[in-house]
N, C-alpha and C positions, 0 to 999 in steps of 0.2 A: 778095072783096078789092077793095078801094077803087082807084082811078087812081094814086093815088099810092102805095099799099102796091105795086103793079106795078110803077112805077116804082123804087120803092128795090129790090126785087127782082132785078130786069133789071140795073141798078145792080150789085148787089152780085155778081152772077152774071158779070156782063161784067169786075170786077174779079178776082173768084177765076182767071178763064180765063185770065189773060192771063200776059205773059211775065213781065211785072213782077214779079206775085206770084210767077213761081218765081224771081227774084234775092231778093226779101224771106224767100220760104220758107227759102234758101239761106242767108242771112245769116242769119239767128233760126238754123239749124240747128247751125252754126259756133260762135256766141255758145253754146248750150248746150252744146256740148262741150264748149267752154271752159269754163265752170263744173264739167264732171266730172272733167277731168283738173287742175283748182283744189283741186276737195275732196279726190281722190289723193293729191297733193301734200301737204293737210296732211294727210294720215290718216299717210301716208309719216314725216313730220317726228314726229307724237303716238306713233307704232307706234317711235320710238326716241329718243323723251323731249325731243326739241327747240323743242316748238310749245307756245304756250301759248293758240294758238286753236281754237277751235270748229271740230272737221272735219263740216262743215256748210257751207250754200250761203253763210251771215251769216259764216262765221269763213272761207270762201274768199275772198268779195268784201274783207271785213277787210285780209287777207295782199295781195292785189291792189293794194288803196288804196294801202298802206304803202311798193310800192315805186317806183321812180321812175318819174316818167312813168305810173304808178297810176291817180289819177283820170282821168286820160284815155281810157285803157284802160276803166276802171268803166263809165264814159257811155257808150266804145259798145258795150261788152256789154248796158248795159241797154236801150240801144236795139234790140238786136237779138232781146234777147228780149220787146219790145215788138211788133218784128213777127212774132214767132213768134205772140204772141199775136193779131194782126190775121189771121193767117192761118188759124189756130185758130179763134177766131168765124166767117169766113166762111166755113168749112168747114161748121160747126155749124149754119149756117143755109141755105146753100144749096147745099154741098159733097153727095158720094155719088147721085149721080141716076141711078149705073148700081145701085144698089141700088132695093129693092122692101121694100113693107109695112114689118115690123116690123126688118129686117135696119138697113135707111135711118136707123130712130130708132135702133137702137142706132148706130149709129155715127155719126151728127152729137152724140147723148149723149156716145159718147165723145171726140169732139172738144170740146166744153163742156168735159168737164171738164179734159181739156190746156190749154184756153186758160187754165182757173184755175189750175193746176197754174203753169202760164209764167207767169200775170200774180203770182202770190202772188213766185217769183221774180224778177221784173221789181221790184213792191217793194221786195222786200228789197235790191237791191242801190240804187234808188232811194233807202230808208231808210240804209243806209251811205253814199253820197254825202251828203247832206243832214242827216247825225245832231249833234247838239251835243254829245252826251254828256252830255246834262243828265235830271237824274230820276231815279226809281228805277223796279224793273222792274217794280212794279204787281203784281196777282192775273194769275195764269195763265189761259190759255183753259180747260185742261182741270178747273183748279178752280172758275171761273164756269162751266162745264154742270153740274158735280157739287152745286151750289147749289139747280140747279131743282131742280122733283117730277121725279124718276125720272131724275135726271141720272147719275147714277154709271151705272146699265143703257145709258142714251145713249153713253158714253164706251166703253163696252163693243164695245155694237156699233159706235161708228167704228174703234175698234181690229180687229175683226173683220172692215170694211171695209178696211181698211188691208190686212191680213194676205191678203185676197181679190185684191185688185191687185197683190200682192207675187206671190201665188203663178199668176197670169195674165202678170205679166210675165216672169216665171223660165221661164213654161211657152208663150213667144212663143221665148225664146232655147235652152230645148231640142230644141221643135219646127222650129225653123231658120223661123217664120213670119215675121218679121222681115227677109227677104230678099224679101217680097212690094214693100219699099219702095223696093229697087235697083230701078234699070234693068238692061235686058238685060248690058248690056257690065260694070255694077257687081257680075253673078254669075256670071262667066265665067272661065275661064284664072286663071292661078295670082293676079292680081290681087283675084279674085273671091274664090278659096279664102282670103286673106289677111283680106276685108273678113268671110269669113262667122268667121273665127273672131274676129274681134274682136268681131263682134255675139254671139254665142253666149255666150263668157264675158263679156262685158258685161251680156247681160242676164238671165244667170242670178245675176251677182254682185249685180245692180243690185236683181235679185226679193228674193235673202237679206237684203239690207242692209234695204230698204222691211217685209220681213216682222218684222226685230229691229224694227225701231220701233213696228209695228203689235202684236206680243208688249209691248212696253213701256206701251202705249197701254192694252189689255185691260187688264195688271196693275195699271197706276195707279189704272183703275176696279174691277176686284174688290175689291181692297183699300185703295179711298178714299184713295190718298195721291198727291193731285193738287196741292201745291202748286206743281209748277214743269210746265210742257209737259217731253215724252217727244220727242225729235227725233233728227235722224242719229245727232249728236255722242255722245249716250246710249249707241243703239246701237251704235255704233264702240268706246267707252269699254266696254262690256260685251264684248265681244269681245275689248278687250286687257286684260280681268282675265283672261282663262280661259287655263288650260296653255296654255303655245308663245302665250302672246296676239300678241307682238308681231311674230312669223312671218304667222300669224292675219291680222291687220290689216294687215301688209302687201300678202299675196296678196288682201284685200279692196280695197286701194289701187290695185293692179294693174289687179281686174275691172271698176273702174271706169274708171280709165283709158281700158282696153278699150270700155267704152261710149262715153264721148268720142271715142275714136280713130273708131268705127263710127259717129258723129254728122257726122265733117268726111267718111267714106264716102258717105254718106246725101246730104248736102249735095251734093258733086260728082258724085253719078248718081239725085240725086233720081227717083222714081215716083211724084207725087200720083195 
């Protein structure tokens, strides 16, 4: 490594450690709640016919813009999930050093791809600040892969990808592993018992929901009919066609909530 690769290194390392990043980690942590107890909210509204937006992260920051004092709100959430994302990268690259071998790469991999996870949201609410509402929607992503050689099989397995982090985050929230992220005093006494159940249903709610999309995803590709992306909003909408949908989709609104609510947890007894 070069004098100066060491330096950015040192650098980046002396950043991650410091107090700072746990007030940004804090703030991005809050800003994502916020986005989950948004989508709630419209799922809440769509789950008894009131909403005519997208219960998705684009049809929450939507709902957000529109009310007063909105934009305001919009920019610092997207700020905040910009520093989830800063925090995220420097995880990913110099984060986990009480890990060894392969343990280490999986898990600054998994912090990669949180950062993408945040920064894809961090756009989105950046593209709603800034949108003109001009244009049309253009070709879908999942219909530009189905174009290439052997794209429809691609589409396949990111749905299959999908449905594997669905079913690792559902299986974070039944195993109670998710409370590795409190601090002591965050899993303690009836305080404690309150945070774990919000993280529990939250992120078993959170697994089902990522899995309906990730099912949505596969079928687009088995059966070639990729004109539009397969996202939350899909899924959600598929859930409130079926018996009791709108029951259904409430207690989905609920679980998510719950994961927000276990986000502003997280934030105030942070464990990096």
């Amino acid at each position: 490594m070069t004098d100066v690769g060491r330096t950015l290194k040192d650098t980046g390392k002396q950043a991650h450690e410091s107090k700072w990043m746990d007030h940004l980690a804090r703030a991005g942590l809050v800003a994502y709640g916020v986005v989950h107890l948004l989508i709630a909210w419209v799922a809440v509204q769509l789950a008894f016919g009131e909403s005519g937006r997208q219960a998705s992260s684009s049809g929450a920051f939507a709902e957000l813009a529109s009310q007063p004092f909105g934009t305001f709100a919009l920019w610092a959430l997207a700020i905040g999930l910009i520093l989830l994302v800063l925090w995220r990268v420097l995880d990913a690259v110099v984060g986990h050093e009480e890990e060894e071998g392969s343990d280490l790469w999986k898990k600054r991999a998994a912090s990669g791809l949180k950062a993408a996870l945040y920064a894809a949201l961090a756009f989105s609410a950046l593209k709603t600040l800034l949108s003109s509402n001009s244009g049309g929607k253009g070709r879908s992503m999942t219909g530009t892969v189905m174009s290439w050689p052997g794209g429809q099989w691609l589409v396949v397995l990111a749905g299959l990808a999908v449905i594997g982090y669905a079913g690792y985050t559902a299986y974070r929230g039944w195993s109670e592993k998710f409370l590795e992220n409190l601090d002591s005093q965050g899993r303690t006494g009836e305080i404690g018992d309150a945070y774990k159940w919000f993280g529990k249903v939250g992120y078993i709610v959170k697994g089902i929901s990522i899995g309906l999309v990730g099912g949505l995803i596969v079928h687009a590709g088995w059966t070639h009919s990729g004109k539009e992306d397969k996202g939350l909003d899909d899924a959600l909408r598929t859930v409130l066609e079926q018996p009791f949908g709108p029951a259904l989709l409430t207690a989905v609104a609920v679980g998510l909530a719950c994961y927000g609510l276990f986000c502003f947890a997280r934030a105030r007894h942070l464990d990096r």
